[in-house]
N, C-alpha and C positions, 0 to 999 in steps of 0.2 A: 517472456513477453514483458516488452515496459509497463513500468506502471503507471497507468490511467490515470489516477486520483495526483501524484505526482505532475504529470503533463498539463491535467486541469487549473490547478491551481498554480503554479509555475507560468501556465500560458497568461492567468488572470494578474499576477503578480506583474508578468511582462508590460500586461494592458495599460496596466493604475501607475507604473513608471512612465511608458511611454503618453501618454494621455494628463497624468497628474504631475506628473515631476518625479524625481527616484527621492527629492527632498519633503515631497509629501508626507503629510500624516497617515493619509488613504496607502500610499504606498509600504511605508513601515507597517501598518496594519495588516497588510496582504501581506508581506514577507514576512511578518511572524506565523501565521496564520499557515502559509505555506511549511512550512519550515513543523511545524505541529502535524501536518498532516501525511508530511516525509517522514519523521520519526515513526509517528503510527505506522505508516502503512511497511518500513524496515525491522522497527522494533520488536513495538508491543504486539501485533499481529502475527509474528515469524514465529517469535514466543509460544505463545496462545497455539499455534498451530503445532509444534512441537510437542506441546504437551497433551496437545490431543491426539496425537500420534502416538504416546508414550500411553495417555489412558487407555486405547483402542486397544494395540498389544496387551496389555495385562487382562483387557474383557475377554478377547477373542481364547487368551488361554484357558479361561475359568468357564467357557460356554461349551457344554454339550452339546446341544444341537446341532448341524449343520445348517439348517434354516437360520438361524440367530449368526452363525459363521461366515454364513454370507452376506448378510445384515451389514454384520462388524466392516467386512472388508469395504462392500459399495458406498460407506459414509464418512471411508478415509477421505481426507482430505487436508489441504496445504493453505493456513490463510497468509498473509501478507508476501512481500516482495526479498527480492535479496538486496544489499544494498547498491549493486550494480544494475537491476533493473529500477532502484528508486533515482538512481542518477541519469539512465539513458531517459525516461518519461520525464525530468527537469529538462533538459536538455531539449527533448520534442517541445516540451511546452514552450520552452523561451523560443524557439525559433517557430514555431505558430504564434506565438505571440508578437514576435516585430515584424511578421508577414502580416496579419490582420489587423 
């Protein structure tokens, strides 16, 4: 799935260019802004998700119970984007963005 937060801001970035100038202050503001929130949501997130992937495995080994076993598994989960879904969601967002 693309990513949303990507598309968001990307589409806003589009808006404050086409609306303000792309030599606008408002618009250097929104593409850094943008650009911050691409990193996050490729980076530091993918990271983070990783390593709680890595923490999960080492609980699930050390858990007796099977109740806590199943715990472990249904709170796996994946946070941020790859960097091909933070690309397609820029991409949506600039072309939402010179449509609206």
């Amino acid at each position: 799935m693309p990513s949303s937060h990507s598309a968001i801001v990307m589409g806003m970035t589009t808006a404050v260019g086409k609306y303000a100038g792309v030599n606008s202050a408002a618009f250097a503001l929104a593409l850094i802004f943008s650009f911050v929130v691409m990193y996050d949501a490729a980076g530091l997130r993918r990271a983070a998700g990783r390593q709680a992937a890595i923490l999960e495995q080492a609980l699930s080994k050390n858990l007796v119970n099977n109740a806590r076993r199943q715990e472990a598994k249904a709170s796996s989960s994946f946070f941020g984007h790859t960097p091909v879904e933070v690309l397609v969601g820029a991409v949506i967002g600039v072309v939402a963005g010179l449509i609206l």
